[in-house]
N, CA, C and O atoms as a CHARMM CRD file, in Angstrom:
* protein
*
  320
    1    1 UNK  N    -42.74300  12.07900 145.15900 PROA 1      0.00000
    2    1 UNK  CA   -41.63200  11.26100 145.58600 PROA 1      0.00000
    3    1 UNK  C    -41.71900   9.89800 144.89700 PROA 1      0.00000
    4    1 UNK  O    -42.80200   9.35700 144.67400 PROA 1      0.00000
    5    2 UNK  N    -40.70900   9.44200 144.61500 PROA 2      0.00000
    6    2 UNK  CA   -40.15100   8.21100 143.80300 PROA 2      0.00000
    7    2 UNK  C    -40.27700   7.14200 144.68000 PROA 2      0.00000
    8    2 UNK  O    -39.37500   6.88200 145.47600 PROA 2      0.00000
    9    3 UNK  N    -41.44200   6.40900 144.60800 PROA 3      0.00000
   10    3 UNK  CA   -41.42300   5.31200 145.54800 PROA 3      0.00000
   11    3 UNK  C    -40.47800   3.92800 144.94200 PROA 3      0.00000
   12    3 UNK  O    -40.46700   2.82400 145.48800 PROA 3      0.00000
   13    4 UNK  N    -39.87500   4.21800 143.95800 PROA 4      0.00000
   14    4 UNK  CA   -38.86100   2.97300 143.64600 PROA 4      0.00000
   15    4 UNK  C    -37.75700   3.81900 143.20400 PROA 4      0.00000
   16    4 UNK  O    -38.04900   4.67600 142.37000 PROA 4      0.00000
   17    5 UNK  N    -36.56400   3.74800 143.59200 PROA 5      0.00000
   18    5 UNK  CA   -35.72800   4.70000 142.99500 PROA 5      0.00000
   19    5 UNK  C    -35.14500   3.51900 141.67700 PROA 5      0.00000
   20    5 UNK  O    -35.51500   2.37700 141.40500 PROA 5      0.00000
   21    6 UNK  N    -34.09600   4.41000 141.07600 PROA 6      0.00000
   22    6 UNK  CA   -33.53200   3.21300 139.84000 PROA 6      0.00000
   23    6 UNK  C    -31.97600   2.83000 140.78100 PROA 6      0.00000
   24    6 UNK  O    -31.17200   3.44500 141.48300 PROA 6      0.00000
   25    7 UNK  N    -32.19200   1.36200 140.24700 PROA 7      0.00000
   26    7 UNK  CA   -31.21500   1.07500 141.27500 PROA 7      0.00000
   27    7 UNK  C    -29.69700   1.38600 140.16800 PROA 7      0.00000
   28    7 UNK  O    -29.76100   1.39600 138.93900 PROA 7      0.00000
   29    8 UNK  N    -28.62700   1.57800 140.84900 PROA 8      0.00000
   30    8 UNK  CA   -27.14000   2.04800 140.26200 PROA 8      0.00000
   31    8 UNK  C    -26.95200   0.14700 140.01300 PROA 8      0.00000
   32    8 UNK  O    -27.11000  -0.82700 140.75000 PROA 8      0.00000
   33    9 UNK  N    -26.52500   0.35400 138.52100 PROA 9      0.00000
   34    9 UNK  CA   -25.70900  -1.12200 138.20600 PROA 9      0.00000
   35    9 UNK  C    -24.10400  -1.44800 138.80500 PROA 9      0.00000
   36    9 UNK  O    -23.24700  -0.57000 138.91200 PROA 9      0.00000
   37   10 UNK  N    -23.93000  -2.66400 139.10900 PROA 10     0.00000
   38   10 UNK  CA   -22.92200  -2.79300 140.44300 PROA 10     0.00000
   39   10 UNK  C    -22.12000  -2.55400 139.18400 PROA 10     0.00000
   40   10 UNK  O    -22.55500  -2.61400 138.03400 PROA 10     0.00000
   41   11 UNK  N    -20.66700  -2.22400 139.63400 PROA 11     0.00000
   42   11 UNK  CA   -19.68300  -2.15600 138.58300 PROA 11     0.00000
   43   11 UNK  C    -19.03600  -3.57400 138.48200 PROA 11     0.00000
   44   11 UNK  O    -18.74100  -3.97100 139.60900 PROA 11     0.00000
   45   12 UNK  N    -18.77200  -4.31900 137.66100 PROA 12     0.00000
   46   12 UNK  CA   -18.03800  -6.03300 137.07200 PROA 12     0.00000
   47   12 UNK  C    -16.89800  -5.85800 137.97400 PROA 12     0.00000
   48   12 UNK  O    -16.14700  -4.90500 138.18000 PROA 12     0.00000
   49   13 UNK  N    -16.97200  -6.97800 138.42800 PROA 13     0.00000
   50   13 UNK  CA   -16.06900  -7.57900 139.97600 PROA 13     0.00000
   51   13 UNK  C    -15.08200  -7.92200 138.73200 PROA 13     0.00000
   52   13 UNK  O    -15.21100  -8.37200 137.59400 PROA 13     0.00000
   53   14 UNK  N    -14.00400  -7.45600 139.58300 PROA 14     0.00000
   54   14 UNK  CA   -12.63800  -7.46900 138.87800 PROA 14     0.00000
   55   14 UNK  C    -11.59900  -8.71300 140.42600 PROA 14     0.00000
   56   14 UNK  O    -11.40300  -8.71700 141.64100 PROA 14     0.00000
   57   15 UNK  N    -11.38100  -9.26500 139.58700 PROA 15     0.00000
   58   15 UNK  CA   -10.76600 -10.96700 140.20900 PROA 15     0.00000
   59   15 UNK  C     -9.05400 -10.73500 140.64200 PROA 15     0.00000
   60   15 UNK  O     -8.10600 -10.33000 139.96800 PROA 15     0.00000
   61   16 UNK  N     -9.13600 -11.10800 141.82100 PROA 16     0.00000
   62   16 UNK  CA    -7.93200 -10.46700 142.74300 PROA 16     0.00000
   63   16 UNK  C     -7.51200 -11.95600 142.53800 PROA 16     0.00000
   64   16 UNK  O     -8.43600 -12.73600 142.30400 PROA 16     0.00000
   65   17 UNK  N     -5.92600 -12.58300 142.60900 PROA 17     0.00000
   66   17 UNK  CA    -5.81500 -13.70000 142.67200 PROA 17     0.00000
   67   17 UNK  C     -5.26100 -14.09700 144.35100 PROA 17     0.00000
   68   17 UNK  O     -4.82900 -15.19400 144.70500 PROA 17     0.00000
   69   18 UNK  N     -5.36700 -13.28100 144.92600 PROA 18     0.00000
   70   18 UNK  CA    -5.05600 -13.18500 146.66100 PROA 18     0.00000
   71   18 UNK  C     -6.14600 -13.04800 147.19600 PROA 18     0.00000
   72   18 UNK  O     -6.40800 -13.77200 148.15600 PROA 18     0.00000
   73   19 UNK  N     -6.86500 -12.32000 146.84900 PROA 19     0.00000
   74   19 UNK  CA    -8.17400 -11.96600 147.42100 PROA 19     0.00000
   75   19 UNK  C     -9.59500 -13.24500 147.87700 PROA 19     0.00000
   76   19 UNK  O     -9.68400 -14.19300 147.09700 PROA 19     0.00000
   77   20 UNK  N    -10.27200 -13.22400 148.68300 PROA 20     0.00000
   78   20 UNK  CA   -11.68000 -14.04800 148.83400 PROA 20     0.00000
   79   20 UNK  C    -12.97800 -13.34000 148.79000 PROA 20     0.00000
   80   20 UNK  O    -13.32900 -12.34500 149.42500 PROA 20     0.00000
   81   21 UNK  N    -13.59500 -14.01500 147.95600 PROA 21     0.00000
   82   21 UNK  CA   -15.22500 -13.29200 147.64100 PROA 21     0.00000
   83   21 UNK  C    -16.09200 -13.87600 148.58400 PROA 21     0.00000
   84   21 UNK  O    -15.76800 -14.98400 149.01100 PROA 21     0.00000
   85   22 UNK  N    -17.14500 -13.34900 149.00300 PROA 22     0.00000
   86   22 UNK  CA   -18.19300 -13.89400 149.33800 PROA 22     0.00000
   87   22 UNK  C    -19.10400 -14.47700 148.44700 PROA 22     0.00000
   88   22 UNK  O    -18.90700 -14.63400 147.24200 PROA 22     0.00000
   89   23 UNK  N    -20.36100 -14.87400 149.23400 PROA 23     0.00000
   90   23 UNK  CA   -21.34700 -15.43400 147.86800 PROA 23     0.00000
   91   23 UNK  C    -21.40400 -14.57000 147.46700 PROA 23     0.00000
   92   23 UNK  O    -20.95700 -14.39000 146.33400 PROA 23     0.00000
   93   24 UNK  N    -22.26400 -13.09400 148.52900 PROA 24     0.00000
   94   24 UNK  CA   -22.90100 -11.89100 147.82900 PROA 24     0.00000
   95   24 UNK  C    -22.05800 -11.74800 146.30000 PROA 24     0.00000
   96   24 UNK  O    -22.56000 -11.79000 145.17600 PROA 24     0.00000
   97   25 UNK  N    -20.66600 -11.57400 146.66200 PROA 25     0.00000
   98   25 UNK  CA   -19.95300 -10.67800 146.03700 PROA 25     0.00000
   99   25 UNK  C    -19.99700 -12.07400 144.37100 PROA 25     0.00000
  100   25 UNK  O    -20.10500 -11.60200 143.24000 PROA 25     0.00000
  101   26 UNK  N    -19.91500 -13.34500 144.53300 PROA 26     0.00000
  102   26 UNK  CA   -20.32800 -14.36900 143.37700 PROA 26     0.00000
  103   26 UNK  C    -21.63600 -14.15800 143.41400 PROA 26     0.00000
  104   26 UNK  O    -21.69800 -13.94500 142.20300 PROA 26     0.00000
  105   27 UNK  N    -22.88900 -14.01500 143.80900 PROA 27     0.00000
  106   27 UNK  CA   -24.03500 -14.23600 143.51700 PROA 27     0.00000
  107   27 UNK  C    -23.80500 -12.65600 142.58000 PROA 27     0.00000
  108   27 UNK  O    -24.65300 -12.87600 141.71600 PROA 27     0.00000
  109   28 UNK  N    -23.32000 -11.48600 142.26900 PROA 28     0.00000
  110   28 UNK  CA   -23.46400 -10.35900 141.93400 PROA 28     0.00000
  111   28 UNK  C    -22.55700 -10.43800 140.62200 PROA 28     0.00000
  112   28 UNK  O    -22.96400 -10.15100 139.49600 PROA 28     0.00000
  113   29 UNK  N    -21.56300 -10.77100 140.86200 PROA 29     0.00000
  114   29 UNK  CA   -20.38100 -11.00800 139.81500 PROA 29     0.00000
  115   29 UNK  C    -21.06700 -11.94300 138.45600 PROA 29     0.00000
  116   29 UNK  O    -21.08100 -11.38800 137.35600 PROA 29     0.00000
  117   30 UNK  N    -21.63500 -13.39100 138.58900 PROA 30     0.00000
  118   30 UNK  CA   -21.88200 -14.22000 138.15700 PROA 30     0.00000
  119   30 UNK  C    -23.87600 -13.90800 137.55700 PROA 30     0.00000
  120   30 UNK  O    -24.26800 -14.57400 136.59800 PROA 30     0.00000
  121   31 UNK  N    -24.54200 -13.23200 138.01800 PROA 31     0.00000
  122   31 UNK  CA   -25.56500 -12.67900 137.91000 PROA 31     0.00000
  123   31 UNK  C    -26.54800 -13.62900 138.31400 PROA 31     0.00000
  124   31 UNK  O    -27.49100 -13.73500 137.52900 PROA 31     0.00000
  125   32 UNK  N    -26.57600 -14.33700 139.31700 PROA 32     0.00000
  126   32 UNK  CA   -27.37400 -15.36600 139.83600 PROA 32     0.00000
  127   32 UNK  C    -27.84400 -15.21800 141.45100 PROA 32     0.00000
  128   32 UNK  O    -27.47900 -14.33200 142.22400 PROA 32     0.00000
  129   33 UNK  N    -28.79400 -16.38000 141.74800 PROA 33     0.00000
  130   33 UNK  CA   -29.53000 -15.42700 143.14400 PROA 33     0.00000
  131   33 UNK  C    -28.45700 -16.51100 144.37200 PROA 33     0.00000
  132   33 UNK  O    -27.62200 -17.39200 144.16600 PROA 33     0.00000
  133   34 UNK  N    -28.86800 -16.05000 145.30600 PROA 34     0.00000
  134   34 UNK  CA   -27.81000 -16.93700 146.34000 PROA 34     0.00000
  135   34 UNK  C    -28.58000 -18.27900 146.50500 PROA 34     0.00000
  136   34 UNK  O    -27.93200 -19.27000 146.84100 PROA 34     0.00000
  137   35 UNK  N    -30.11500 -18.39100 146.26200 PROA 35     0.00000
  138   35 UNK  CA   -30.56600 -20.33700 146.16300 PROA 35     0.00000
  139   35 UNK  C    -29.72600 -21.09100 144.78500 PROA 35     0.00000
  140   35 UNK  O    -29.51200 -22.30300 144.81600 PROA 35     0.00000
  141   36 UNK  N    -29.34800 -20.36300 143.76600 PROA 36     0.00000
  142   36 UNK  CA   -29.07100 -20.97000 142.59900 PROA 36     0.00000
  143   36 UNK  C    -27.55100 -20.87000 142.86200 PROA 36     0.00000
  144   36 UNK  O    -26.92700 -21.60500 142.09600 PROA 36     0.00000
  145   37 UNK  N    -26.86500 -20.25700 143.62100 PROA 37     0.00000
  146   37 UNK  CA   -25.71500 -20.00900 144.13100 PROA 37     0.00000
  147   37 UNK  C    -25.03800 -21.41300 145.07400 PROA 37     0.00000
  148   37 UNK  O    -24.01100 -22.05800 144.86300 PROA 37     0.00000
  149   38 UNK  N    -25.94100 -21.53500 146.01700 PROA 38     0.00000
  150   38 UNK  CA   -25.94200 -22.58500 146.91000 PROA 38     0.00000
  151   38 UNK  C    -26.25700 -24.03400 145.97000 PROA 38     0.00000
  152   38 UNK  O    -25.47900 -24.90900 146.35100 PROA 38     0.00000
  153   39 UNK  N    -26.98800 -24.43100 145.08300 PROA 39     0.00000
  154   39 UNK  CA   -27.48100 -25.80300 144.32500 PROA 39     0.00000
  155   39 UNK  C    -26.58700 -26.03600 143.51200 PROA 39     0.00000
  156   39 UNK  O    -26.23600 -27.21300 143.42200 PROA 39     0.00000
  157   40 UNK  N    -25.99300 -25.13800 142.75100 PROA 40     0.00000
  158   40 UNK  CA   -24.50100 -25.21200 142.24700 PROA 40     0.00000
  159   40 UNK  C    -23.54200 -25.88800 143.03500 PROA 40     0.00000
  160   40 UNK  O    -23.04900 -26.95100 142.65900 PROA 40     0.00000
  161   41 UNK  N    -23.19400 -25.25300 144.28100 PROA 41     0.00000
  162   41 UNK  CA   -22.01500 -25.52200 144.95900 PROA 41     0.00000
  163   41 UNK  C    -22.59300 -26.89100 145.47200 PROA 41     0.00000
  164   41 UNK  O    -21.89500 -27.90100 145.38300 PROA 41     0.00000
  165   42 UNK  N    -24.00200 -26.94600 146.06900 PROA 42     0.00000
  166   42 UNK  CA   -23.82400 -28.56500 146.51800 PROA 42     0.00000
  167   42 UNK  C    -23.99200 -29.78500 145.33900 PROA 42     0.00000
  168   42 UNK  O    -23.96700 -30.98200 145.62600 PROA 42     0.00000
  169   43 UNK  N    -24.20500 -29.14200 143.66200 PROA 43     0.00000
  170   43 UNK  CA   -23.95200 -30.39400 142.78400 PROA 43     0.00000
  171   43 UNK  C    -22.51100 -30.58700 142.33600 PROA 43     0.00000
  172   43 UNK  O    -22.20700 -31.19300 141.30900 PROA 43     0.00000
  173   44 UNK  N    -21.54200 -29.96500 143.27400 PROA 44     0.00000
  174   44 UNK  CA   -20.33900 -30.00100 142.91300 PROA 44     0.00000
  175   44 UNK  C    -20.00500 -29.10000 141.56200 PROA 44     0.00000
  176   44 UNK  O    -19.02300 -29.46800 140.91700 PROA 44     0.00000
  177   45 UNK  N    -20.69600 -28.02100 141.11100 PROA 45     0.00000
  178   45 UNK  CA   -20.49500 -27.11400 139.71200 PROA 45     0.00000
  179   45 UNK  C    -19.92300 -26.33000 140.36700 PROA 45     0.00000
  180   45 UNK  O    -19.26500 -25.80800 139.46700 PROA 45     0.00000
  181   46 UNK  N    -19.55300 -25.65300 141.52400 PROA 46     0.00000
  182   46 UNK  CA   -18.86200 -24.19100 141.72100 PROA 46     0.00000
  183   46 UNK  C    -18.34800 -24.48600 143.27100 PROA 46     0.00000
  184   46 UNK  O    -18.92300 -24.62600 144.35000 PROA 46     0.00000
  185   47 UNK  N    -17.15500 -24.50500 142.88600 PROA 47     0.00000
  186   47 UNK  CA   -16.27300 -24.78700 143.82700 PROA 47     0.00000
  187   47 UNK  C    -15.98500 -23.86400 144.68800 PROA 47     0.00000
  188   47 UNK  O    -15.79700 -22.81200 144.07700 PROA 47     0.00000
  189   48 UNK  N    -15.84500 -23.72600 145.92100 PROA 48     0.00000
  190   48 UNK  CA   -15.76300 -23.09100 147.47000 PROA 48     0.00000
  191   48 UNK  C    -15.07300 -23.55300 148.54500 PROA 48     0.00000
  192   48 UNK  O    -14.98600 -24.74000 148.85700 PROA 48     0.00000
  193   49 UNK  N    -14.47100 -22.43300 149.24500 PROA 49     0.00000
  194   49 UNK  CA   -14.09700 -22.65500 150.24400 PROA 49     0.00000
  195   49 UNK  C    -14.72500 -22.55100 152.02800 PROA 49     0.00000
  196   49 UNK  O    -15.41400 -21.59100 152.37100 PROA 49     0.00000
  197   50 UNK  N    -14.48900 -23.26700 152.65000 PROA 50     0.00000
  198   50 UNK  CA   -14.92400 -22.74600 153.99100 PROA 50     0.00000
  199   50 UNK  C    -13.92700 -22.64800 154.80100 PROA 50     0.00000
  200   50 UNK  O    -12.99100 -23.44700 154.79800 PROA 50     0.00000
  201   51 UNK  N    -14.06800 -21.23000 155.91400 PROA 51     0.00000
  202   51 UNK  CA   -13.53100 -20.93000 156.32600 PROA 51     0.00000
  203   51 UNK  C    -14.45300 -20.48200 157.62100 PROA 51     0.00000
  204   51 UNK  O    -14.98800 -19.39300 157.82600 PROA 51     0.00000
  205   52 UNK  N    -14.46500 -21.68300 158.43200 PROA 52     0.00000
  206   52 UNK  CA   -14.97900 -21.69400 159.70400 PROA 52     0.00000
  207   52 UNK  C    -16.67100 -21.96500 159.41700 PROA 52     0.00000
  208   52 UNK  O    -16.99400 -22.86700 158.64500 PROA 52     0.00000
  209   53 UNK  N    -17.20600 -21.53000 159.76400 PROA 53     0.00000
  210   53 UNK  CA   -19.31200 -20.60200 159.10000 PROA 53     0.00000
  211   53 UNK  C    -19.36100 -20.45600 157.85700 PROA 53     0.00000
  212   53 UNK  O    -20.23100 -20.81800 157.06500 PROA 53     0.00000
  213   54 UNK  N    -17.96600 -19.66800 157.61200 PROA 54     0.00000
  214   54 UNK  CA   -18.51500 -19.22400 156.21100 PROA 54     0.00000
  215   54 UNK  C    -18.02800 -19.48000 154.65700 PROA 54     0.00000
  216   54 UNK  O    -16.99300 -20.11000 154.43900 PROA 54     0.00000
  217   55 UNK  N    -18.41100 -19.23100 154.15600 PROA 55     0.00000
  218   55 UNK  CA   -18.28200 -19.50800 152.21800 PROA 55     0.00000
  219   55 UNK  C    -17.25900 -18.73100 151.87100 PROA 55     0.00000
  220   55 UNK  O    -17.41100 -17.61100 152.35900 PROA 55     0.00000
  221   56 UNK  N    -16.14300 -18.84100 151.15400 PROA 56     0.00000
  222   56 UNK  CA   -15.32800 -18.17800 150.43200 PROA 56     0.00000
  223   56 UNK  C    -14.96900 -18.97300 148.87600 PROA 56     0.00000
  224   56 UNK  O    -14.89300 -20.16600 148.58300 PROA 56     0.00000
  225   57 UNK  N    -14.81600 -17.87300 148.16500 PROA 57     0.00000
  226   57 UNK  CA   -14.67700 -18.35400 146.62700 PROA 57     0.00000
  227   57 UNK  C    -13.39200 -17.70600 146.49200 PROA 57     0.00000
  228   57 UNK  O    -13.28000 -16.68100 147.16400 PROA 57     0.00000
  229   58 UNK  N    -11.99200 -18.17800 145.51400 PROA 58     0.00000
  230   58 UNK  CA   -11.07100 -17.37300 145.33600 PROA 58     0.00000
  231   58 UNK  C    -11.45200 -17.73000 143.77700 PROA 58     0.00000
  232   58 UNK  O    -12.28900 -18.46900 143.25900 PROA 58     0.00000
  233   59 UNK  N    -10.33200 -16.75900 143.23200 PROA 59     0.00000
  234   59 UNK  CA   -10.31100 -15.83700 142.03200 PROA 59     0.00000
  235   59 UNK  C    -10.52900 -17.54700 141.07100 PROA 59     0.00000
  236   59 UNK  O    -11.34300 -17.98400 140.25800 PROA 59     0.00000
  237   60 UNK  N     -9.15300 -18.12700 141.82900 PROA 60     0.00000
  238   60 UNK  CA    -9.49200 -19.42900 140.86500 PROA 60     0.00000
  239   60 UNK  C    -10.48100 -20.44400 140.70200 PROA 60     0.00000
  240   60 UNK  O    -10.47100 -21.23700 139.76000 PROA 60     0.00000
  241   61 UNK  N    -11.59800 -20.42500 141.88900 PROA 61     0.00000
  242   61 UNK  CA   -12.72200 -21.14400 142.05300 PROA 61     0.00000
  243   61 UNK  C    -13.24500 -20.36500 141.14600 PROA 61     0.00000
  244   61 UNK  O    -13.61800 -21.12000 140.24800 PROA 61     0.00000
  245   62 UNK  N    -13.49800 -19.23000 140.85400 PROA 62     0.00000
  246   62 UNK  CA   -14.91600 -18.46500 139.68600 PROA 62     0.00000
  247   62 UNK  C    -13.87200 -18.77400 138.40800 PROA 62     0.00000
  248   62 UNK  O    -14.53300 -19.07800 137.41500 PROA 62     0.00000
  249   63 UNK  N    -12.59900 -18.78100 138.18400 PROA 63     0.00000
  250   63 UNK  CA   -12.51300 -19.06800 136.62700 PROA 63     0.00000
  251   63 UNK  C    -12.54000 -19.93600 136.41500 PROA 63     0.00000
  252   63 UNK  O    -12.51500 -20.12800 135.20000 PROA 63     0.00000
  253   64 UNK  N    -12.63500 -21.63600 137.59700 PROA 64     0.00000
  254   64 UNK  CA   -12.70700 -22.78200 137.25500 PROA 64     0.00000
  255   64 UNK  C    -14.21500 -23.19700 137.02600 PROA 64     0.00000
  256   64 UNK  O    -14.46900 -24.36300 136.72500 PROA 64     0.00000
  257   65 UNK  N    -15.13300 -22.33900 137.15400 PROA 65     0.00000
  258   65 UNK  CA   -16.60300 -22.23600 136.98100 PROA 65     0.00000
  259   65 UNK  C    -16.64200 -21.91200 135.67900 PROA 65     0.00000
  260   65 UNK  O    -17.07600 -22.76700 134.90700 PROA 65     0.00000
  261   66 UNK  N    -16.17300 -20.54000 135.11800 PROA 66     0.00000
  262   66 UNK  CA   -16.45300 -20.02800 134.03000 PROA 66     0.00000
  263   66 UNK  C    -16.22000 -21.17800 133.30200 PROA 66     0.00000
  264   66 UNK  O    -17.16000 -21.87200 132.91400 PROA 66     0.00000
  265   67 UNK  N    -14.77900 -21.52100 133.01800 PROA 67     0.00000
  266   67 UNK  CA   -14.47000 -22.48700 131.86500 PROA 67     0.00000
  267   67 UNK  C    -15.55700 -24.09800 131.81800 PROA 67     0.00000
  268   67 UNK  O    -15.96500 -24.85100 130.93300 PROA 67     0.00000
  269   68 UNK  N    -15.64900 -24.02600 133.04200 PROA 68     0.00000
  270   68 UNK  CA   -16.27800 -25.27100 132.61700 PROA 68     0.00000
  271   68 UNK  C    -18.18900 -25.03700 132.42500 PROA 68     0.00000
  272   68 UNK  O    -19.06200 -25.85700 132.14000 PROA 68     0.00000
  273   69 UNK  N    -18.23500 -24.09700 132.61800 PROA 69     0.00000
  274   69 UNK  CA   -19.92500 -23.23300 132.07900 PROA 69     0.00000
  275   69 UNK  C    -19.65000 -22.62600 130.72900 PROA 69     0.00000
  276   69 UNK  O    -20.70500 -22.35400 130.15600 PROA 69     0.00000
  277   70 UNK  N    -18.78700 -22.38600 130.17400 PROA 70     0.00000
  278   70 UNK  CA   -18.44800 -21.37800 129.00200 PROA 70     0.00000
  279   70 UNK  C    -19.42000 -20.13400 129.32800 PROA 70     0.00000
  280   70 UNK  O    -20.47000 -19.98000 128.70300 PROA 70     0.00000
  281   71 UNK  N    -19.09400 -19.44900 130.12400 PROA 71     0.00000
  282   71 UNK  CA   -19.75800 -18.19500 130.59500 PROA 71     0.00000
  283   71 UNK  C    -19.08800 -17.12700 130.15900 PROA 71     0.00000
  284   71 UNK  O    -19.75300 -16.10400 130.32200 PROA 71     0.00000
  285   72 UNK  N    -17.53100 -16.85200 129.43300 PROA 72     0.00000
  286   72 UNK  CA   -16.86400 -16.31200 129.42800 PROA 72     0.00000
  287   72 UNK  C    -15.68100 -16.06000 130.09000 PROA 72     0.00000
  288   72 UNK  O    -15.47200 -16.86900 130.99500 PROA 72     0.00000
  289   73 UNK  N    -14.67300 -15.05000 129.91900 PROA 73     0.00000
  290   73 UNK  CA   -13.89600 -14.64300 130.73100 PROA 73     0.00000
  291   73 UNK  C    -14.21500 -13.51100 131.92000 PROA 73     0.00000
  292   73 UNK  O    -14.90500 -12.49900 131.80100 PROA 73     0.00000
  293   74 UNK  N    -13.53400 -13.97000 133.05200 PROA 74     0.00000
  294   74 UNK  CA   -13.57600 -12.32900 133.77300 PROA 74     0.00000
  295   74 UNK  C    -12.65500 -11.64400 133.50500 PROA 74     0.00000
  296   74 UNK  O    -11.70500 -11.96800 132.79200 PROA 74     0.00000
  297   75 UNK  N    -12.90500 -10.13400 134.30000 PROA 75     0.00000
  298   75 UNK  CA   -11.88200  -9.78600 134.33600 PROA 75     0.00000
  299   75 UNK  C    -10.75500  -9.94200 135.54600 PROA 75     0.00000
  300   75 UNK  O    -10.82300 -10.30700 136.71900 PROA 75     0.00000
  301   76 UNK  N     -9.91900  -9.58300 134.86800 PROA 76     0.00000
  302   76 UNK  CA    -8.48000 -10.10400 135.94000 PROA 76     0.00000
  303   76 UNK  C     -7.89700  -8.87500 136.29700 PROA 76     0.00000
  304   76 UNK  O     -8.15100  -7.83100 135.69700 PROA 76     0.00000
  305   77 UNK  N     -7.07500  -8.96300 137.31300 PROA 77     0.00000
  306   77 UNK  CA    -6.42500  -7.33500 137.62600 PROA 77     0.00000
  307   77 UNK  C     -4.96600  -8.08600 137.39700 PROA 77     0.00000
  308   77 UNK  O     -4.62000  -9.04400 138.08800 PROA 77     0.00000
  309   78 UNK  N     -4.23200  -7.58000 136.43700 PROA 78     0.00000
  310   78 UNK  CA    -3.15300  -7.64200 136.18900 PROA 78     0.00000
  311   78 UNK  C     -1.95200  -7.83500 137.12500 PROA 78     0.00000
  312   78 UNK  O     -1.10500  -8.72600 137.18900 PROA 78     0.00000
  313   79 UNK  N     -2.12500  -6.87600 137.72800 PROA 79     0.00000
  314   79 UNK  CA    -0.92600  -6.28300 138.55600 PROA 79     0.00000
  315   79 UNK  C     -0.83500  -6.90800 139.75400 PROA 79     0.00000
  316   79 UNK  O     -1.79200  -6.81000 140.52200 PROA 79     0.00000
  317   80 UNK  N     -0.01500  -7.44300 140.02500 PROA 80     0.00000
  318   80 UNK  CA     0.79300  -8.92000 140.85600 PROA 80     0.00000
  319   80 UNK  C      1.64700  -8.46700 142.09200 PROA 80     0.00000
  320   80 UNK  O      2.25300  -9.30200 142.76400 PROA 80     0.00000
């Protein structure tokens, strides 16, 4: 028995412009851990929302990250 299995690679978070992410779902998208997730958002580099407790990122908070990281583009879901 396989005491470590291989883990399945997440499939690239595709960016809803209605939609809200969690960290998980930015700490996974962005390939970073949720402490480097959190030191970002409190040096003012990655912009967030709160919504009551919790953290929300929309589509336009992660592309206003990308551009100003030159990390690339995401992807976008077209269809409106």
């Amino acid at each position: 028995m396989n005491k470590h299995p291989r883990r399945t690679p997440t499939p690239p978070l595709v960016l809803n412009d209605g939609q809200l992410y969690t960290q998980a779902d930015v700490c996974a998208f962005l390939g970073i851990t949720e402490w480097t997730c959190r030191r970002r958002m409190k040096e003012g580099k990655l912009p967030y929302r709160k919504d009551g407790a919790w953290l929300r990122f929309t589509a336009a908070d992660l592309r206003t990250y990308l551009e100003r990281t030159g990390q690339g583009q995401p992807l976008l879901n077209e269809s409106r």
